[in-house]
Each structure stands twice: as C-alpha cells, then as structure tokens.
C-alpha positions in Angstrom: -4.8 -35.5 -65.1 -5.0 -31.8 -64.6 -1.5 -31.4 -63.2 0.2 -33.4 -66.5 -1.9 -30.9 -68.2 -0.7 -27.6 -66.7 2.4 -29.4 -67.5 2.0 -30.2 -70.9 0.8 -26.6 -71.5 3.6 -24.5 -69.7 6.0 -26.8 -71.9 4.1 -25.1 -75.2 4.3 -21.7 -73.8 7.8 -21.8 -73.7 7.8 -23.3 -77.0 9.1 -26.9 -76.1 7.0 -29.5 -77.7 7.6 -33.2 -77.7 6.7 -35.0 -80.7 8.3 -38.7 -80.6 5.4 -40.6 -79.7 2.4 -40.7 -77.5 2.6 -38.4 -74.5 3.3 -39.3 -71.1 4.2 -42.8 -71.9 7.6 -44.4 -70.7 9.6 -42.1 -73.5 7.6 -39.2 -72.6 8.4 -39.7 -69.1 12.1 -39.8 -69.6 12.3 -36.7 -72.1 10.3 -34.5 -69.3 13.0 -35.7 -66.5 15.8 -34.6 -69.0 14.6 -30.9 -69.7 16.6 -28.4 -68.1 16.0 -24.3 -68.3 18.3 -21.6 -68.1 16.7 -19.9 -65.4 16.9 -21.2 -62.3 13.3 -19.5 -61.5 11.6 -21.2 -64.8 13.6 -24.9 -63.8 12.1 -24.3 -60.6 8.0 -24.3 -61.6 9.0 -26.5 -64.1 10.6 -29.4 -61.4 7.4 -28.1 -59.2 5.2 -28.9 -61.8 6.4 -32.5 -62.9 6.5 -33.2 -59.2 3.2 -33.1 -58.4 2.6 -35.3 -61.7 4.5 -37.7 -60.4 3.4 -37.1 -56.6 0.0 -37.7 -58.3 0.9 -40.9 -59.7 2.6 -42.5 -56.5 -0.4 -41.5 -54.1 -2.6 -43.5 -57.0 -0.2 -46.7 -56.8 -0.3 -46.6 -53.1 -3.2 -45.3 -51.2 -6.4 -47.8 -49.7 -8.4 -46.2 -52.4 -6.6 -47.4 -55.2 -9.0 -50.0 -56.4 -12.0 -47.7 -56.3 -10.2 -44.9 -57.9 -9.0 -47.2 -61.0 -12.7 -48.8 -60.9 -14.3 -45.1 -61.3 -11.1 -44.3 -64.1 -12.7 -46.9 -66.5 -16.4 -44.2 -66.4 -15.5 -41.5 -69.6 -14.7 -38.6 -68.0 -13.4 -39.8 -64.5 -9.3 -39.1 -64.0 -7.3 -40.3 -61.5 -7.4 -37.0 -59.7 -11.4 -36.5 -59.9 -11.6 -40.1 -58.9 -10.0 -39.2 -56.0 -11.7 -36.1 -55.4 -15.1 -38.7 -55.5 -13.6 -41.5 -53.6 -12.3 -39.0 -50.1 -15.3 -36.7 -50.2 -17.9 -39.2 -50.4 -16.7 -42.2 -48.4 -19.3 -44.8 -48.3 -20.9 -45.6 -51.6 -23.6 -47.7 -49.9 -25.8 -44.3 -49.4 -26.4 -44.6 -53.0 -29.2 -46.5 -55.0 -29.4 -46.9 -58.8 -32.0 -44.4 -58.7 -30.9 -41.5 -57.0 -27.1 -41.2 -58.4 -29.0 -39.6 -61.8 -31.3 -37.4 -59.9 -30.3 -34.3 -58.0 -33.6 -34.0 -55.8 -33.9 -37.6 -54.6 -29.9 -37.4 -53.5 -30.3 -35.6 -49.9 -27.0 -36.8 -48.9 -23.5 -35.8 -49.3 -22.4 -32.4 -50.3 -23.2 -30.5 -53.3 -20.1 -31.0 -55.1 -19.9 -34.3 -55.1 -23.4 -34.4 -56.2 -22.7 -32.5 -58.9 -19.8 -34.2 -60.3 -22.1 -37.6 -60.1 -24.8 -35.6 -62.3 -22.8 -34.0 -65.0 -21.5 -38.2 -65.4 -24.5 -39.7 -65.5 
C-alpha cells in the first residue's frame, strides 16, 4: 500500500530501520506501535502516518466492497488501495466485455482514469 510505504520511508529518513523479519507482519506491526520520537511535531506525522495504515486496513476488513477489492489484490500490481480506487470509481463491472478491458478505443465508458489503470494491467 502506498500509505505503509510513505511510512516505511519516513522511518529511513530518520534513520530507524527495522530488521527482525518480514515487514509489516504481526512483529512489524507491534514494533511500529512502540516507536516514540522526541519531538512532539515528528511523533505527531509519525502517529498520522501509521494511522491512515491502519485506517486503510479496517476500511478493507469492513466495507461492501471487500470481496471485490481482495478478488482484484490477487492481479500483480493491484493493492488494496488501487483496488479500491477501481472498485468506487467504476461501480458496475457488467459494462465490461473480455474484449474491450485491453483496448482503450473500444472502452467508451467510464472515466479516463480508470481506464487507464485497466490498460497499463492488462
């Protein structure tokens, strides 16, 4: 996901690297919630940051698009967040045929980002 990331790169900038194990799995998780900052500014994007990773996470557990979202995740390429993006901006899927997900110019529906983003993963 984008947001873990950001996340993952501001920890490098300020030199903080974690290096137990695969990132954000279960002990990844748990050192994240423990690191605290001596500034209360630099605690403060860092507890802004790891929020939206986890506000990410919950809306994917619990939204009506979940089973789409985690059906478009197993596609290379597709996160939870651009599976989203896919999912609320183009609604019905029905609009589709085989044919015309591949092909820009026989695709007159939907909006040019989303066709786009079914392009560069086809």
């Amino acid at each position: 996901m984008p947001a873990r990331h950001r996340l993952s790169n501001w920890l490098l900038r300020h030199e903080i690297v974690y290096s137990d194990g695969q990132a954000w799995a279960g002990a990844h998780d748990a050192w994240a919630r423990r690191q605290r900052f001596g500034s209360p500014l630099v605690q403060a994007t860092f507890d802004e940051g790891y929020d939206s990773v986890v506000t990410i996470a919950a809306m994917d557990a619990d939204s009506p698009w979940t089973g789409t979202v985690h059906r478009l995740g197993c596609l290379r390429g597709i996160s939870t967040l651009t599976g989203f993006a896919l999912v609320v901006e183009i609604g019905g899927w029905s609009r589709f045929t085989g044919n015309s997900i591949g092909a820009i110019r026989e695709t007159p529906m939907g909006s040019h980002h989303d066709r786009r983003r079914l392009v560069l993963l086809a």
